[in-house]
N, C-alpha and C positions, 0 to 999 in steps of 0.2 A: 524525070518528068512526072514521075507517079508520085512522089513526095508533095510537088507544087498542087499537082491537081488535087491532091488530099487537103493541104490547106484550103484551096477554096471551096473542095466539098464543106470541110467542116464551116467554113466563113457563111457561106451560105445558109447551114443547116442552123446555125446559132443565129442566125434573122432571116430563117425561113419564111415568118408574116410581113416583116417590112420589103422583103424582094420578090413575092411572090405575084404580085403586081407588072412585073418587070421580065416576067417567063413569056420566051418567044412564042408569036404567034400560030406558026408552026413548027410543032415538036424537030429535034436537030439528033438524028441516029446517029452522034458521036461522042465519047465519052467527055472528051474535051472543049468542045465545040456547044457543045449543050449549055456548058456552065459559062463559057466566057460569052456566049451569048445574052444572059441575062447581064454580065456586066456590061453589055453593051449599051443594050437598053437602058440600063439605068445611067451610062453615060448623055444616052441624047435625051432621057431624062431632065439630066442636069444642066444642059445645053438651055432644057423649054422654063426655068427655074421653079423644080418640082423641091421643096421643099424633105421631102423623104431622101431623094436621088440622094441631093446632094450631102443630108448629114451619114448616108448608107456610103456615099463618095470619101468621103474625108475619114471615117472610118478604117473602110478597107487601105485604104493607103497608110495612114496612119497605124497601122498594125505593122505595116512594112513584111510581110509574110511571102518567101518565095510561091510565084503563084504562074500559070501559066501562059505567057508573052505577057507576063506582069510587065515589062521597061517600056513596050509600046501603052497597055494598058493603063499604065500608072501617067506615063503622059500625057494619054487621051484625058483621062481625070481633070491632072494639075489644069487642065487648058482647058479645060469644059467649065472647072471651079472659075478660074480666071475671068470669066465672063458673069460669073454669077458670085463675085468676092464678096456683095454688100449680104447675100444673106448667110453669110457665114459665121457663123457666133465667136466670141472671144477664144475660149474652151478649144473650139477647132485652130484658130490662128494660129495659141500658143503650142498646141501639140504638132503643127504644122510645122512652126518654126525651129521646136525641137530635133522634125526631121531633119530639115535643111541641116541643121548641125550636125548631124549624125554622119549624114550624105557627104558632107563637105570635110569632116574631121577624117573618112577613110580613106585608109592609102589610096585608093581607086575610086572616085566618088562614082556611084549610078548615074546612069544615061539620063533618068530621070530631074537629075539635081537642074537639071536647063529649066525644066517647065514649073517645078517647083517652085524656083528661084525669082519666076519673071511671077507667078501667083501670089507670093510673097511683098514682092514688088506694090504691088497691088493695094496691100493692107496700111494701116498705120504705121508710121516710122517705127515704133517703139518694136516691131516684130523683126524689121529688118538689122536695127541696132543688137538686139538680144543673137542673133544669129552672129553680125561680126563680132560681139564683145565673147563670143565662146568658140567659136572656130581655133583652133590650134595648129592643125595642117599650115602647112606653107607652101601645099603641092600648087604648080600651078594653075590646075583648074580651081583649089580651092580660092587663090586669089586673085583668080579672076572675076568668081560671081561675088567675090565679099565684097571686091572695088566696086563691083555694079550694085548691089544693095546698098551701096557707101553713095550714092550718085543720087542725088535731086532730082525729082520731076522736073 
């Protein structure tokens, strides 16, 4: 756990000005608790489509950095971005979809690969094509979410 929480110290300290907007209201006496607080914030941030939240949102996931109750966190994200997909710049989609690849190409993909997956959804075909023309995996779960990015609105 002290590894993860050190990622997101340093995540934080390296866009100390763009998150500090996003520091609870009141101060949180836990070493842990403190920081995934701000990520909270800057979740329902991205819920109200705050412009900063969300490129600070795409970002931290997109680093993919063990972090702490990062699989809930990183979903809260994917599903918070999901709502807020039109302001999401190119630059975000493709490093997005390169997650999804990553996610889906591991013997065990992340819990996260669900919310990603339907985010993905979301965008232009051509991000969803890019993910099944590079998945290699054959694990189940990976072909289950490639047949569904493979699927029509």
């Amino acid at each position: 756990m002290e590894a993860e929480l050190n990622n997101l110290v340093t995540w934080l300290e390296v866009n100390e000005v763009k998150v500090s907007s996003y520091l609870p209201e009141k101060p949180i006496d836990h070493p842990v608790l403190s920081k995934t607080g701000i990520i909270e914030n800057i979740i329902a941030s991205v819920k109200n489509g705050n412009l900063n939240a969300i490129e600070l949102a795409c970002d931290l996931t997109i680093q993919n950095k063990h972090i702490p109750f990062g699989k809930i966190i990183k979903s809260n994200i994917f599903e918070a971005l999901k709502k807020q997909e039109k302001y999401i710049n190119a630059g975000y989609r493709e490093q997005l979809a390169n997650l999804a690849i990553k996610y889906l190409n591991a013997p065990y993909p992340a819990k996260e690969t669900k919310s990603l997956c339907r985010l993905l959804k979301q965008f232009e075909p051509k991000y969803s094509e890019q993910v099944i023309n590079n998945v290699s995996s054959s694990t189940e779960e990976a072909n289950r979410w490639v047949k569904y990015l493979g699927q029509k609105l």
